[in-house]
C-alpha positions as CSV (number, residue, x, y, z in Angstrom):
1,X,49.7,27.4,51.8
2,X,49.0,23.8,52.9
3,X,45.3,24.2,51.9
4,X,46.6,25.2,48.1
5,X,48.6,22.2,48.2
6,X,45.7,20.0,49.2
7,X,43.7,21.3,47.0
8,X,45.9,20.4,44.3
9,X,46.3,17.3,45.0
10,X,42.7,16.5,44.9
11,X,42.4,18.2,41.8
12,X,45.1,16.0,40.6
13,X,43.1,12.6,41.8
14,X,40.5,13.7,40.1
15,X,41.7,13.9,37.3
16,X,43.8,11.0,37.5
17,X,40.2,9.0,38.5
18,X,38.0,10.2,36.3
19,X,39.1,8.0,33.4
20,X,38.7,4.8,35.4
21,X,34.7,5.9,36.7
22,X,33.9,6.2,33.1
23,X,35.6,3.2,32.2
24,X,33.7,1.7,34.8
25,X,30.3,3.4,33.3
26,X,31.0,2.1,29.9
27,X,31.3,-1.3,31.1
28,X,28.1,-1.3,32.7
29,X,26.3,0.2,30.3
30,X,27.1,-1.8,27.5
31,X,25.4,-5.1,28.3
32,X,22.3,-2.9,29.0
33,X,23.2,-1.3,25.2
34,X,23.0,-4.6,23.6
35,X,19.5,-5.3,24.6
36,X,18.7,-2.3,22.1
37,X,21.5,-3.5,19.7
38,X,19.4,-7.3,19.4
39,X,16.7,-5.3,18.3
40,X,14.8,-8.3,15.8
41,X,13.6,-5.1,13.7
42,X,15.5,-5.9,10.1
43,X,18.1,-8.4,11.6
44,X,16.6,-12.1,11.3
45,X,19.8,-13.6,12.7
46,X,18.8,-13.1,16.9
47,X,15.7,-14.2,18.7
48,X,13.1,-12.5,19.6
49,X,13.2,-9.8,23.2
50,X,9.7,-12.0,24.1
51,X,9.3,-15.6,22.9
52,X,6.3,-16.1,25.3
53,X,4.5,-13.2,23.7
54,X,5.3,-14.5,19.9
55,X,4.7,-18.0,20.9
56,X,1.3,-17.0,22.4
57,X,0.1,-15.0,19.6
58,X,1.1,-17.5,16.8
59,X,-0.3,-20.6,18.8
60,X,-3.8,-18.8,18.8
61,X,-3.5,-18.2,15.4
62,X,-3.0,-21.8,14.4
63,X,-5.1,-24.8,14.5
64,X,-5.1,-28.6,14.7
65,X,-6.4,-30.2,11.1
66,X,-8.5,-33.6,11.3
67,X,-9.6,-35.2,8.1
68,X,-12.2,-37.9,8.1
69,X,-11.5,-39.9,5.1
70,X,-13.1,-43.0,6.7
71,X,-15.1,-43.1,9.8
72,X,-13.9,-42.9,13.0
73,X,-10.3,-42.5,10.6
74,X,-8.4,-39.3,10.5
75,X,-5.2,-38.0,9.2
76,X,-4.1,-34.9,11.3
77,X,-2.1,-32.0,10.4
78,X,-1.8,-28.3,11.0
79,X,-3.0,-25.0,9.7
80,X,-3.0,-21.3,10.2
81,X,-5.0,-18.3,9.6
82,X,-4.3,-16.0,6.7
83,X,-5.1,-12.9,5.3
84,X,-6.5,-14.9,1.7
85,X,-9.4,-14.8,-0.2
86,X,-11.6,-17.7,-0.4
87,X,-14.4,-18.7,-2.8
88,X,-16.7,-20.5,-0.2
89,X,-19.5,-17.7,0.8
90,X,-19.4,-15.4,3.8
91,X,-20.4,-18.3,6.0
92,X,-16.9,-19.1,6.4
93,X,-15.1,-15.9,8.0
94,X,-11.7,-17.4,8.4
95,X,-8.8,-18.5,5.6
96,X,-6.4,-21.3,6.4
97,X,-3.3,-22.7,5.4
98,X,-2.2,-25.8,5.1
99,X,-0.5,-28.9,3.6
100,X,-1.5,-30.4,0.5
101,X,-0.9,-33.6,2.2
102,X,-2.7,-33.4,5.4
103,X,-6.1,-32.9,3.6
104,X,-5.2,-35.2,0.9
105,X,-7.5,-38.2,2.1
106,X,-10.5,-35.9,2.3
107,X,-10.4,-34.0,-1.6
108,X,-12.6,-36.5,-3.3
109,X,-16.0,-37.2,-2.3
110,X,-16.0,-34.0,-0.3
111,X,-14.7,-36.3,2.7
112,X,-15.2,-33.8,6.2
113,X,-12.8,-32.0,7.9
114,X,-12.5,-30.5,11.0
115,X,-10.2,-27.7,12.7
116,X,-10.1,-27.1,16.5
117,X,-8.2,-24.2,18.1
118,X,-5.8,-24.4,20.9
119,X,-8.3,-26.3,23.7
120,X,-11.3,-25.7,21.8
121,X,-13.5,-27.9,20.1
122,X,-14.1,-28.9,16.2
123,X,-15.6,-26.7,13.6
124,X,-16.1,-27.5,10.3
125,X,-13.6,-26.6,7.6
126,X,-13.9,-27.2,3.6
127,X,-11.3,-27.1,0.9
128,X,-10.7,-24.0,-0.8
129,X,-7.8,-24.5,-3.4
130,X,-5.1,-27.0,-3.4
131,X,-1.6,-27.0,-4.8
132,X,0.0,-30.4,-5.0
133,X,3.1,-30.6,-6.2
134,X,3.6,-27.6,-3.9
135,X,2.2,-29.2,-1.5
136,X,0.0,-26.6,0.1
137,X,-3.7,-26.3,0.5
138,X,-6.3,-23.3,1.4
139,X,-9.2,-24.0,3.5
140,X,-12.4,-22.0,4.8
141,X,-13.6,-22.0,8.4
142,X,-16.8,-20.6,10.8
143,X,-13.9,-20.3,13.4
144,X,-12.9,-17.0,14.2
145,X,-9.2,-16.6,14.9
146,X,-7.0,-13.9,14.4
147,X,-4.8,-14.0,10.9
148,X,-0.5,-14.2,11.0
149,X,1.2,-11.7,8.6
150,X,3.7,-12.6,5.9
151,X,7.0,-11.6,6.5
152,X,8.1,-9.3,4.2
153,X,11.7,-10.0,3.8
154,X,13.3,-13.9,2.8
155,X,14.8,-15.1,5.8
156,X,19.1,-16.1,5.1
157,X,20.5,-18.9,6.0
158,X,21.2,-18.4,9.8
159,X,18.0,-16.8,10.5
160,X,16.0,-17.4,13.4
161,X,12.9,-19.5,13.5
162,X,10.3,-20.9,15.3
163,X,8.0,-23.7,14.3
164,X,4.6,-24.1,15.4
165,X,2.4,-27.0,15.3
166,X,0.7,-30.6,16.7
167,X,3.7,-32.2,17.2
168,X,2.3,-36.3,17.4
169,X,-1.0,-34.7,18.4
170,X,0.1,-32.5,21.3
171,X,-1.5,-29.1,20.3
172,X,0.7,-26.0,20.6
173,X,4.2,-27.6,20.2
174,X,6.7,-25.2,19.4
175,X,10.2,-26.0,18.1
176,X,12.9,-23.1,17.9
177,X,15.8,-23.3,15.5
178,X,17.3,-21.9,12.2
179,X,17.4,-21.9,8.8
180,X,20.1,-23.6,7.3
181,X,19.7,-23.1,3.8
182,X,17.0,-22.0,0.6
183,X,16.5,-23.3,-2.6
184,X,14.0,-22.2,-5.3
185,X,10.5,-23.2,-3.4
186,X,11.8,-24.7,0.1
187,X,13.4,-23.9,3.3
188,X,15.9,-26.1,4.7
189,X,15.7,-25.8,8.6
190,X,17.3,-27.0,11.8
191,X,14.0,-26.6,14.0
192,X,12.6,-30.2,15.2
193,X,9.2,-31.5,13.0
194,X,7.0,-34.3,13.5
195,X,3.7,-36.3,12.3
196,X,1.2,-33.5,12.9
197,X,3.6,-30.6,12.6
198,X,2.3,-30.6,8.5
199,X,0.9,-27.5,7.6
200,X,2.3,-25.3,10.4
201,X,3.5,-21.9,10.6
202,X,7.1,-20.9,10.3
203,X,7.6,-18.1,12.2
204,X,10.7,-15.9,12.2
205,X,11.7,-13.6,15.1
206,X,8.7,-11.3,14.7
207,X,6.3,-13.5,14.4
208,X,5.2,-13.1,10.7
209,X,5.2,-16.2,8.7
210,X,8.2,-17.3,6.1
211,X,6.8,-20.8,5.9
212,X,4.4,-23.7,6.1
213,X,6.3,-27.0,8.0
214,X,6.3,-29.5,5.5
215,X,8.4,-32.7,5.7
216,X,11.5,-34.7,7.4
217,X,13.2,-36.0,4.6
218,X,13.7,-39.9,5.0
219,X,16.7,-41.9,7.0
220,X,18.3,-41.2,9.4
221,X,21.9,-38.7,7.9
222,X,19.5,-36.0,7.1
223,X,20.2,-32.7,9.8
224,X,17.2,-31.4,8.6
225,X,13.8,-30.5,7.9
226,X,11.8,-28.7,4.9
227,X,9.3,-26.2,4.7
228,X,7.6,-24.5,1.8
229,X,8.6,-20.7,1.2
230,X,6.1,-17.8,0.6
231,X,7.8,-18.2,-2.9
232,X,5.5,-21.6,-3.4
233,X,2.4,-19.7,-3.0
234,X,2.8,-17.5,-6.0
235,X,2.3,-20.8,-8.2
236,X,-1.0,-21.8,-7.8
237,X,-2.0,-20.7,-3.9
238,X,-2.3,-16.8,-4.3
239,X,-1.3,-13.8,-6.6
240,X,1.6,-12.5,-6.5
241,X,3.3,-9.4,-7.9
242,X,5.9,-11.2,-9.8
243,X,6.7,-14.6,-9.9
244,X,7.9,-14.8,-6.6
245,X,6.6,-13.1,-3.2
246,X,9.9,-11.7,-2.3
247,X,12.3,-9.7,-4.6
248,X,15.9,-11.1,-5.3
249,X,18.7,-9.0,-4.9
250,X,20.6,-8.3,-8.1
């Protein structure tokens, strides 16, 4: 008799318990959960599970611009590699990007330009195409370097970015931020840019390009900085499906 009643009653704590252990469960499993919920696949707003491995592969990828428009004279920018056609021969394996304005010094008189890769050394580079009141640019290289997709979606305001570049000379700078707002050609953005950032790849939490880091607008009120959309390109850069690269929603 005495066992019966035992047994019921820790039948009964069981019962009674069991709704607290997977109480407990839930709550431990759920900050595991949101690692898989901040998945960057089709939601732009987080940042990315691996910065290091996005910064790594977008700073290979990109290169430090030096135009010699007088000697021992250079302006310095930023580029990156592209999947684009050029029209220079097969000599030159490798497409960049750039700004109009960091090459502008070097367009007449064939002026020489060099790109050098994260710690490497300079290699020879020659203008392509150039879009100037777009203010974008296409060069040809000998240097080999691996090529940064497009992203295939246009990133919201709030979206997560990352901006790549030669900050004031100092190769491989990296800025994190957001965007902050769009307009018909140029993204407005919160991440830092400075001289040398020009012609940089903005990255958003994949690592495929939205952007090219273009300007700080001048004085001091301004929260922002600007860099040119994929939706430039389509004007003059590269050929697009429609007028745009991406779709608008209706």
């Amino acid at each position: 008799m005495e066992n019966n009643i035992a047994q019921k009653v820790t039948a009964f704590a069981m019962i009674l318990a069991l709704p607290f252990a997977l109480g407990a469960f839930v709550l431990a499993w759920a900050p595991a959960q949101q690692f898989y919920l901040s998945d960057p696949i089709y939601d732009g707003f987080v940042q990315p599970r691996s910065i290091s491995e996005l910064v790594d592969i977008t700073q290979d990828s990109t290169v430090t611009v030096l135009c010699e428009y007088k000697e021992s004279q250079y302006s310095q920018g930023t580029a990156f590699a592209v999947d684009l056609d050029h029209s220079q021969g097969k000599k030159y394996q490798t497409t960049l990007l750039t700004n109009h304005h960091v090459v502008e010094k070097c367009i007449e008189n064939d002026k020489r330009i060099f790109v050098l890769a994260l710690g490497g050394n300079e290699i020879e580079a020659v203008i392509d195409r150039f879009d100037e009141e777009n203010d974008l640019a296409v060069l040809a290289t000998t240097l080999e370097i691996e090529n940064l997709n497009f992203s295939n979606y246009k990133p919201n305001p709030g979206y997560w970015i990352a901006a790549v570049g030669s900050a004031d000379g100092y190769e491989g700078s990296v800025a994190f931020g957001n965007v902050l707002n769009t307009d018909k050609y140029e993204l407005l953005i919160t991440a830092p840019l400075s001289s040398g950032n020009s012609g940089g790849p903005l990255i958003d939490n994949e690592g495929n390009v939205v952007g090219i880091n273009t300007k700080s607008p001048i004085g001091t009120d301004y929260q922002y900085n600007v860099a040119m959309s994929l939706d430039a390109m389509c004007v003059k850069i590269m050929q697009c499906e429609g007028a745009v690269f991406w779709e608008r929603e209706e």
